[in-house]
C-alpha positions in Angstrom: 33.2 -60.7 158.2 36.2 -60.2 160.4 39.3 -62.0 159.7 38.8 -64.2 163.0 35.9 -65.9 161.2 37.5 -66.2 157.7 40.4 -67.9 158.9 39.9 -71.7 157.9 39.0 -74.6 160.1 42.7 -76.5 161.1 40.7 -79.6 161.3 39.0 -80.5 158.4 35.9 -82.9 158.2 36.6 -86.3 158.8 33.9 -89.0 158.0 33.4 -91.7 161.0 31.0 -94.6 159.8 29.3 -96.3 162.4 26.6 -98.5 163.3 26.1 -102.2 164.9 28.3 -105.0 164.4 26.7 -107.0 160.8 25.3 -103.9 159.1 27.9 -103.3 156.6 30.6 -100.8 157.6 33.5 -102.4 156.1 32.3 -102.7 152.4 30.9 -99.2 152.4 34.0 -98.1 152.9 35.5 -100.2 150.7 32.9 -99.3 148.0 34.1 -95.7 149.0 37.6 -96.5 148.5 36.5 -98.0 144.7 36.1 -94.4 144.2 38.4 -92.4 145.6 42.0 -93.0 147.2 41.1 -93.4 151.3 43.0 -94.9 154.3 40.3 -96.7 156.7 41.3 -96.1 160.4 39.6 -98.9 162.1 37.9 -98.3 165.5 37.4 -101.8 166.5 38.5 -103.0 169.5 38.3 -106.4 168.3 40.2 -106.4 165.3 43.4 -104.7 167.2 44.2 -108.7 168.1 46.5 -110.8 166.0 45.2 -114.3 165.4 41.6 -113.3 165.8 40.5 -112.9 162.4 37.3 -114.9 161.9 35.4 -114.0 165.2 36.2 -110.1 164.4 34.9 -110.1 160.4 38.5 -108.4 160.1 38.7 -107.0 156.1 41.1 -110.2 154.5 44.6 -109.1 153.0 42.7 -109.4 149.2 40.9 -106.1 150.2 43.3 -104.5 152.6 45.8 -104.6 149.5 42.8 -102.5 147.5 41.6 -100.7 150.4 45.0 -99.7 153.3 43.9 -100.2 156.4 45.1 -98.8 160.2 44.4 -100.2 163.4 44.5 -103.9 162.7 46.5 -106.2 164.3 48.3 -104.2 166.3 48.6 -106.7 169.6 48.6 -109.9 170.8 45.8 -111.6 172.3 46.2 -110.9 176.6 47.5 -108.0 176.2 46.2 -104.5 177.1 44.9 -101.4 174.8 43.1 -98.5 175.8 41.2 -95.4 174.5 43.7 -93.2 175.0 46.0 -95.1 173.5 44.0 -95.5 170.4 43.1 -91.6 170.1 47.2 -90.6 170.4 47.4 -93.7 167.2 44.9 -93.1 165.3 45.7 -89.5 165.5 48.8 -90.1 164.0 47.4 -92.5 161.4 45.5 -89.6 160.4 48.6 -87.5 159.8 50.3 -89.7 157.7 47.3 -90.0 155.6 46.6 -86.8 153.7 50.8 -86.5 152.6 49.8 -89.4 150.7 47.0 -88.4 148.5 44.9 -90.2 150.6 41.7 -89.3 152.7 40.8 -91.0 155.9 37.6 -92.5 156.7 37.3 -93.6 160.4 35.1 -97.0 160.4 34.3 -98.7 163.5 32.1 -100.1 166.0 33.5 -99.3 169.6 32.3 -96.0 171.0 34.9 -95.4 173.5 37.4 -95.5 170.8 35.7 -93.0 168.6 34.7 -90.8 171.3 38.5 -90.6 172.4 39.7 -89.8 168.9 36.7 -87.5 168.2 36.0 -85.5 171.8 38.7 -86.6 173.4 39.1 -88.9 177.0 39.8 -87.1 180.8 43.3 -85.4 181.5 44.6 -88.5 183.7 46.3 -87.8 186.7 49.4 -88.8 188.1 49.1 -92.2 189.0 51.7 -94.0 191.5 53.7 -97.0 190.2 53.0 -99.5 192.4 49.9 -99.3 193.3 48.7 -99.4 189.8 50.9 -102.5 190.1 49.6 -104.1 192.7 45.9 -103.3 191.3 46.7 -105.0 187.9 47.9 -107.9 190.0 44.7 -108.2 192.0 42.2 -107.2 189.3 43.4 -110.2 186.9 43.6 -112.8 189.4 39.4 -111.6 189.1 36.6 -114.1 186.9 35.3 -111.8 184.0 32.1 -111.3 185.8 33.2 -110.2 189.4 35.4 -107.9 188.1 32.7 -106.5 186.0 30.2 -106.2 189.5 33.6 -104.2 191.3 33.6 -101.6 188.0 29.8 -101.2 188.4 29.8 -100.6 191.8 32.4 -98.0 191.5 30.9 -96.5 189.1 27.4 -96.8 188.7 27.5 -94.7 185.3 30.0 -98.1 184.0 28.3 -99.1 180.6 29.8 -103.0 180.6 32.0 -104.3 178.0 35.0 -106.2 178.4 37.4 -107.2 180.4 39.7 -104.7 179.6 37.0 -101.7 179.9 36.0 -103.2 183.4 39.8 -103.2 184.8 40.1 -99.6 183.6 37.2 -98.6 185.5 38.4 -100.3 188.5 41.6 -98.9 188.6 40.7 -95.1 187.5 37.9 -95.4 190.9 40.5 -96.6 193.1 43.9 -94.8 192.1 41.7 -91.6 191.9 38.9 -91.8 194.7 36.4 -90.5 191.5 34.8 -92.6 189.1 35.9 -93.0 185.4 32.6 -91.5 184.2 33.5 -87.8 186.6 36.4 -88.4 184.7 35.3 -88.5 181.2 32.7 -85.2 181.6 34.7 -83.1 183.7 38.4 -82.8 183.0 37.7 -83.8 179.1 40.9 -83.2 176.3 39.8 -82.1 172.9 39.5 -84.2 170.7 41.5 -84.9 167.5 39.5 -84.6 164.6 36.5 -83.1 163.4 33.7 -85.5 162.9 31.1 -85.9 160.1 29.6 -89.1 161.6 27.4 -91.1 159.3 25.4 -93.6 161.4 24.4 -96.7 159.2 21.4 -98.6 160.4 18.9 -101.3 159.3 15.8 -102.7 160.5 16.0 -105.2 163.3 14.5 -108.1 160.8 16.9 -107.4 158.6 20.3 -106.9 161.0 18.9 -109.8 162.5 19.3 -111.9 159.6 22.9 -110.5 158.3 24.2 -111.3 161.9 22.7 -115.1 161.6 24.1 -115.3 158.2 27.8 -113.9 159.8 27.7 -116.7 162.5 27.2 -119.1 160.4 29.8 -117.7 157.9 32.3 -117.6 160.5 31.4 -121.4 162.6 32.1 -122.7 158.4 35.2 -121.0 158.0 36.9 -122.5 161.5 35.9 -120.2 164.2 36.5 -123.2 166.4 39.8 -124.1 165.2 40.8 -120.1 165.1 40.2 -120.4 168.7 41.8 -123.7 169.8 44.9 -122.4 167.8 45.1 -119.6 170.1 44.8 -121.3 173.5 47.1 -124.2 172.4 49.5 -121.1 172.0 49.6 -120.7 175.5 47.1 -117.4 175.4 44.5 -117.7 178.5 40.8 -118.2 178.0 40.0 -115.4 179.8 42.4 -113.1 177.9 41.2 -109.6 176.5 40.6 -110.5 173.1 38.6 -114.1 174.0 36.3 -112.4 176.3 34.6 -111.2 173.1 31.9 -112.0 171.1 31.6 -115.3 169.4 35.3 -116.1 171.2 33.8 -116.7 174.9 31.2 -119.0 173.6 33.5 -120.8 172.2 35.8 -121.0 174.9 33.2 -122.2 176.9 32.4 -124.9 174.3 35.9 -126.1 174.3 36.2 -126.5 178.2 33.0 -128.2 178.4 30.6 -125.7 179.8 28.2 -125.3 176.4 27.5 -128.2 174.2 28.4 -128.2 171.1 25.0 -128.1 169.9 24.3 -124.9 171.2 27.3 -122.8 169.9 25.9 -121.6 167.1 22.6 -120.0 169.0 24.7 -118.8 172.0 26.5 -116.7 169.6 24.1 -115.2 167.9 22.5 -114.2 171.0 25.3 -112.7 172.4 26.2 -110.7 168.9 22.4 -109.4 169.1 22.7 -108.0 172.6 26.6 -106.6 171.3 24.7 -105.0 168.4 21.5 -103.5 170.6 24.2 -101.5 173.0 26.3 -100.7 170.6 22.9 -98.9 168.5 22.0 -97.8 171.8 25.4 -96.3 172.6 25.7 -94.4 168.8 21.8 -93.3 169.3 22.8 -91.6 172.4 26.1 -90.0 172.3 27.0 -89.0 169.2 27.4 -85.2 168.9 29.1 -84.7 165.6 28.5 -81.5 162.8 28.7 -81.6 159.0 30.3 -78.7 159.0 30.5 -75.6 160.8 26.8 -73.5 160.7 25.4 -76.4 158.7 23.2 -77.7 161.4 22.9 -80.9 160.4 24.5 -83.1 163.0 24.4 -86.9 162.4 23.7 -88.4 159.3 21.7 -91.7 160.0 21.7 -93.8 156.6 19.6 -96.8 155.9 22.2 -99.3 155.1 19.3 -101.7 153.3 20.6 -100.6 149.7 23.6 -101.9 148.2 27.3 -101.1 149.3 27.9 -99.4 146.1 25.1 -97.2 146.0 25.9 -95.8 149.7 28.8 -95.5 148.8 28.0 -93.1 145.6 25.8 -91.4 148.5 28.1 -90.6 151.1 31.0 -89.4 148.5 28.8 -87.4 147.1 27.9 -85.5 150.1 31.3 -85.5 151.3 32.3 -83.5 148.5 30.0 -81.0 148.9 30.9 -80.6 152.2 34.5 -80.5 151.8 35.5 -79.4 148.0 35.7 -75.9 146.6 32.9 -75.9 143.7 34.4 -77.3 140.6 33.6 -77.4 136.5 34.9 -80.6 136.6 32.7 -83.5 138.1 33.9 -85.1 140.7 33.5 -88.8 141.7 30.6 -90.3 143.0 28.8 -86.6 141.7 
């Protein structure tokens, strides 16, 4: 062995948990962090919004306190966050971590973020000042939906999502004459960690009925109100933040356009179809390692047993992965 290949990774293994919205990623990482000292670095685009609590199933301050968290309300509803600029945070999250005895976990739900902090996004080019401007200008004077159709047309590779995602796509087409997607596979950064990506999954019966059981949580602990609270604020009801989820619908209920009746149904359709492309999405592109020459890629984990017991599971693993062999036995071993 030469010395080239002795020399230690820089980046050591990071787990990411992932999975669809309602299968349980927050309280196996908080299970995890029962056990061992851990920072969570969220990767939810949803839960980056201050005031939106309930529709997001953000952690409450009780387990925060137990369990830090990063990447929680960290703008106001309206306002714009990217990838990138989530990759350049979390990366520095990540850094602050491990001088504090902590390890991070990355635990999230929204692919573009983890595939910016993980494989990193496209070297942007220069763009000019006021036309990105004067495109802002125009794209948010745009419904939801025909800004959407623009982003797909100019890129037919455009996966849907928000408002935000849709803008983005816009403006990186236009500004650049290439689409976001040429982008993102040809003029790729590396990324800024090292994944070990553990992919929680259930049966569709059973995610099914843990996302009916979250709606209804959330409608009994004042979804509704949350919401009016927000746009009697002054925030927009088309805002990034209440173009989500749960948020739209009940927008939409509150001007008049979906009866009242038929909240609680038109949200848990919607949160389905969020948690089918999001399985889809994390089926498709995840390319992570357990470790260099271990060959073992993804770890997908049936999330039907108890948060505690996965939690024994994973920290397990992730010591034998990462930990120099010891007499001593170590945590969840």
């Amino acid at each position: 062995m030469n010395a080239a290949s002795a020399a230690p990774d820089p980046q050591p293994l990071t787990p990411v948990i992932v999975g669809p919205t309602g299968v349980g990623k927050t309280a196996v990482a908080v299970a995890i962090g029962a056990l061992v000292p851990i920072t969570v670095i969220s990767a939810d685009a949803r839960q980056i919004y201050r005031g939106l609590d309930i529709g997001t199933a953000k952690p409450d301050r009780a387990t925060r306190a137990r369990v830090p968290h990063r990447g929680l309300d960290l703008i106001d509803a309206g306002e714009r966050y990217s990838a990138g600029r989530f990759a350049r945070d979390a990366a520095g999250w990540i850094a602050e971590t491990v001088p504090n005895g902590r390890r991070p976990m990355v635990v999230g739900g929204t692919g573009l973020y983890i595939h910016a902090l993980a494989e990193g996004l496209f070297r942007e080019p220069p763009f000019d000042a006021d036309r990105r401007e004067q495109l802002r200008t125009w794209s948010e004077a745009l419904e939801g939906g025909e800004l959407a159709r623009w982003a797909g047309r100019l890129d037919p590779r455009f996966p849907g999502g928000g408002r935000q995602r849709a803008a983005r796509a816009v403006e990186v087409a236009l500004l650049t004459g290439r689409a976001l997607s040429w982008w993102q596979q040809v003029a790729r950064e590396s990324g800024a960690l090292r994944p070990w990506y553990i992919h929680l999954t259930l049966p569709r019966e059973a995610l099914h009925r843990r996302l009916a059981a979250r709606v209804d949580s959330m409608l009994a602990a004042g979804l509704v109100e949350e919401v009016r609270g927000v746009l009697a604020a002054g925030v927009r009801p088309d805002a990034a933040g209440l173009d989500g989820v749960g948020y739209r619908e009940v927008v939409s209920m509150l001007q008049g356009r979906l009866p009242e009746t038929a909240l609680r149904d038109a949200i848990l359709v919607s949160t389905r179809r969020y948690a089918k492309r999001q399985e889809t999405w994390f089926r498709n592109q995840l390319r992570g390692e357990e470790g260099r020459g271990t060959g073992e890629g993804v770890w997908m984990l049936d999330a039907t047993e108890q948060p505690e017991h996965l939690a024994r599971q994973i920290l397990a693993r992730w010591n034998r992965l990462t930990l120099p062999p010891s007499p001593v036995p170590l945590p969840g071993l």
